[in-house]
C-alpha positions as CSV (number, residue, x, y, z in Angstrom):
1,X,-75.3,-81.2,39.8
2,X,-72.5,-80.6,42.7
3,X,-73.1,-77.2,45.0
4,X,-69.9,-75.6,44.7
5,X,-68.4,-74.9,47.9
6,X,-68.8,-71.6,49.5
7,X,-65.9,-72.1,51.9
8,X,-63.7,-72.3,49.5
9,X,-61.7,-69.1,48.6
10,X,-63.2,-66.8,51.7
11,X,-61.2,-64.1,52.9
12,X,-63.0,-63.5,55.7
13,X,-61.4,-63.3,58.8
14,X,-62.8,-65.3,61.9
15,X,-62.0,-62.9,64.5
16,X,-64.7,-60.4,62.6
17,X,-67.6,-62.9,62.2
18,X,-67.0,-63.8,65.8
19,X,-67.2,-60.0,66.4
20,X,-70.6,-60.0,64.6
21,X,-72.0,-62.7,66.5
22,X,-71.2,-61.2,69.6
23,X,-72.8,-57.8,68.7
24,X,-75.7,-59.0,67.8
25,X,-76.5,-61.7,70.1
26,X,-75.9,-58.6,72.5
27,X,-78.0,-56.3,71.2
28,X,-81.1,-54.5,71.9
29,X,-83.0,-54.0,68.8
30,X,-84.5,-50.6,68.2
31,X,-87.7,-51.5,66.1
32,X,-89.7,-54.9,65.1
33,X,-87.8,-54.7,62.0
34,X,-84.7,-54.2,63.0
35,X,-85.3,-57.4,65.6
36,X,-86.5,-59.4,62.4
37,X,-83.8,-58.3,60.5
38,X,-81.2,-59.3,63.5
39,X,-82.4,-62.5,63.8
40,X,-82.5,-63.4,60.4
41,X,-79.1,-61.9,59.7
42,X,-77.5,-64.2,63.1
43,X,-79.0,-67.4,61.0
44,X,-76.9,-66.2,58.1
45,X,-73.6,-65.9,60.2
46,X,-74.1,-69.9,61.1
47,X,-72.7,-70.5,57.6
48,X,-69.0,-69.4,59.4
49,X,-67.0,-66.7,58.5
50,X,-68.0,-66.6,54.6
51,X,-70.7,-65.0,55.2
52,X,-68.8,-61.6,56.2
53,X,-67.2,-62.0,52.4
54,X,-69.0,-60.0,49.5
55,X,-68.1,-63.5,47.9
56,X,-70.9,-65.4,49.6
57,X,-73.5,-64.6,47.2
58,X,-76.8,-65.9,49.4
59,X,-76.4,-62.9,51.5
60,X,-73.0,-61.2,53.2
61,X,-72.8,-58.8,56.4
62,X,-72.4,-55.1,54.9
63,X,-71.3,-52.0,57.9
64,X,-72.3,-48.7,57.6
65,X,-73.1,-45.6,59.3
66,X,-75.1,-42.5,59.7
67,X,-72.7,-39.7,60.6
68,X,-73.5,-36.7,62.3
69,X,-72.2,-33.4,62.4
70,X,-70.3,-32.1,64.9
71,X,-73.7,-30.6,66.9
72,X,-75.9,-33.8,66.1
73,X,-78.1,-31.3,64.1
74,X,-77.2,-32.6,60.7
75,X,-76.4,-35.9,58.7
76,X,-73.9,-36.2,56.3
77,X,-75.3,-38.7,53.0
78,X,-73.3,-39.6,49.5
79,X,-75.7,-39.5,46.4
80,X,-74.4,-43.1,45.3
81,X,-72.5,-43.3,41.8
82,X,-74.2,-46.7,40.8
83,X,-78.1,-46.7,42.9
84,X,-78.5,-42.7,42.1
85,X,-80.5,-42.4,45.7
86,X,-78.7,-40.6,48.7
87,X,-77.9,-43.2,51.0
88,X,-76.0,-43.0,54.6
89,X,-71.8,-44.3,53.9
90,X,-71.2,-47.9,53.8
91,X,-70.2,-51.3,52.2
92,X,-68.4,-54.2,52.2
93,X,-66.2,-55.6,55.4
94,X,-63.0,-56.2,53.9
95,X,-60.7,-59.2,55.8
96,X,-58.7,-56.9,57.9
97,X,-61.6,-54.8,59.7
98,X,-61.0,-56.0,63.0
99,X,-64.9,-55.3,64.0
100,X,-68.2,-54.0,62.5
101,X,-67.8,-50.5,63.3
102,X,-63.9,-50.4,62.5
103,X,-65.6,-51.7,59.3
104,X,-68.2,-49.0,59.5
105,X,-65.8,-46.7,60.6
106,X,-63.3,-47.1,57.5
107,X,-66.3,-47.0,55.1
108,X,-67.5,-43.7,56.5
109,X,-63.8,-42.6,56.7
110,X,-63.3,-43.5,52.8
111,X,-66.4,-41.9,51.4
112,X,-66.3,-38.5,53.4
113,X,-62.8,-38.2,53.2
114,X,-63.4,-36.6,57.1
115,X,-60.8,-37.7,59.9
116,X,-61.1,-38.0,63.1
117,X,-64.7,-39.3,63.1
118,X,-65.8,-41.2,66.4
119,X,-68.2,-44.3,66.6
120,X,-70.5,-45.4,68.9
121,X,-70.0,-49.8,68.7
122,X,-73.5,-50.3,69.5
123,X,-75.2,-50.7,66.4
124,X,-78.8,-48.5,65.5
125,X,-80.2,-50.6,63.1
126,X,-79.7,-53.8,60.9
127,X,-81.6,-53.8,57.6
128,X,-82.0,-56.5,54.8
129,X,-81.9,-55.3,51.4
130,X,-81.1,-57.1,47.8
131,X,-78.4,-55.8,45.8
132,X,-76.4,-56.4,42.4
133,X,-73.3,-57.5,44.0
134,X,-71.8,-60.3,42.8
135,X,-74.2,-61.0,40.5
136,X,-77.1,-60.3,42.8
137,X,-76.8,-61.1,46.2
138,X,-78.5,-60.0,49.7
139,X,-76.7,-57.5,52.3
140,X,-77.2,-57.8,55.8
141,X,-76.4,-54.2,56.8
142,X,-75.2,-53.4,60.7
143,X,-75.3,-49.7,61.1
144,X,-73.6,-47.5,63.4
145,X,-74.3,-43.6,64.3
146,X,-71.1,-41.7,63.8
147,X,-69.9,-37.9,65.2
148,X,-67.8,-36.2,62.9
149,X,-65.6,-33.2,64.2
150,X,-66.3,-29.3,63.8
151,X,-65.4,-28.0,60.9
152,X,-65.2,-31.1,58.9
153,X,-64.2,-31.4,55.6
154,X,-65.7,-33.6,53.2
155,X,-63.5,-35.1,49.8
156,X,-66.1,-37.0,47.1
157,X,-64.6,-40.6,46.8
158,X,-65.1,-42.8,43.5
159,X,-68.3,-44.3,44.4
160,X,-70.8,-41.1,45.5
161,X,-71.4,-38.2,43.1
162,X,-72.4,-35.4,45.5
163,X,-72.2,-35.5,49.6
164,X,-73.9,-33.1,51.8
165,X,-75.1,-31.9,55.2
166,X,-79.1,-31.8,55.6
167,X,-81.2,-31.7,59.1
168,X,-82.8,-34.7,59.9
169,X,-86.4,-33.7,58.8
170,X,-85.3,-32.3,55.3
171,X,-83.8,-35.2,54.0
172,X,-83.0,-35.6,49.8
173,X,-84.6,-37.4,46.9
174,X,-84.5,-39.7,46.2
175,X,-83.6,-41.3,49.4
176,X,-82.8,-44.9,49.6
177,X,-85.3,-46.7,51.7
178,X,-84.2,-47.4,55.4
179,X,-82.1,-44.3,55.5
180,X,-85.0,-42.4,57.4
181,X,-85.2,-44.9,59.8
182,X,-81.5,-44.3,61.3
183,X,-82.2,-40.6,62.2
184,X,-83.7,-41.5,65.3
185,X,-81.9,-44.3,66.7
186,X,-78.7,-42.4,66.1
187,X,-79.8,-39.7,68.0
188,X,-80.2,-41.3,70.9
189,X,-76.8,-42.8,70.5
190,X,-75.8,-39.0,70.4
191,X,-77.5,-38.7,73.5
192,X,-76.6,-42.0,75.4
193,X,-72.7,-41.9,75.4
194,X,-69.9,-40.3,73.8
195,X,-69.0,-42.1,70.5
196,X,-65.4,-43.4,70.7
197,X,-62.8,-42.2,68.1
198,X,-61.1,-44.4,65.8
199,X,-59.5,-47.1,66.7
């Protein structure tokens, strides 16, 4: 039996898996895991450019971040509509996000309904996760911490039921596993440089 081709039909755009690459071949990891999870996510991206498309059902770079209130003493996560666990805002690129965290950036931007939220490019963590996508599929997920204005207003999208506010050590059930593991690393990011607005 023939293996279909998984070039064919990919949106991706080559600009943003070159992007990836370059991220995380520069990157300092901030745990064992998240250097496993690096590593075995820069072997996926030597598939080419597919492998940023939801399409490429073996596994598919995912963006999202952990956004912070406007005094870094908060995080804002979406109970999701389909998993039913609060989870930190993200999903798919999509073949005009010029860069992970523009991707990032537009996911958080969608799901909180907040403008004017600003990014820090380095990422905080890259986890490996299955998922249903597609059919079942793998996500390599590149997160980013992310400062949202005072006085922010947050708009419910289509895919969360609930968002809210809650300090770092009182987090929600049920919490998607790897969410805890952000809190740290994007505090330091809070601390290490002021995160950029949107691009």
């Amino acid at each position: 039996m023939s293996t279909p081709d998984l070039r064919a039909g990919s949106q991706a755009d080559p600009a943003l898996h070159a992007d990836a690459l370059t991220v995380l071949r520069g990157w300092v990891p901030t745990s064992a895991a998240a250097a496993d999870a690096r590593d075995r996510t820069l072997d996926l991206l030597t598939v080419g450019p597919e492998a940023m498309s939801r399409t490429h059902r073996a596994g598919h770079v995912t963006a999202s971040a952990l956004v912070l209130d406007a005094t870094g003493s908060q995080v804002l996560l979406c109970l999701h509509g389909k998993l039913h666990q609060w989870v930190q805002l993200g999903g798919h690129c999509e073949p005009d996000d010029p860069t992970l965290a523009a991707a990032a950036l537009r996911e958080a931007t969608e799901e909180s309904g907040v403008t004017g939220l600003r990014i820090d490019p380095v990422p905080i963590d890259v986890d490996i996760h299955p998922v249903t996508c597609q059919g079942g599929s793998i996500h390599h997920d590149v997160r980013f911490a992310v400062l949202a204005p005072p006085g922010a207003r947050l708009q419910v999208s289509e895919e969360s039921e609930e968002l809210g506010w809650f300090p770092p050590n009182q987090l929600p059930t049920p919490l998607a596993g790897g969410t805890t593991q952000l809190i740290r690393p994007a505090l330091a990011a809070l601390r290490r440089a002021p995160l950029h607005p949107a691009p």
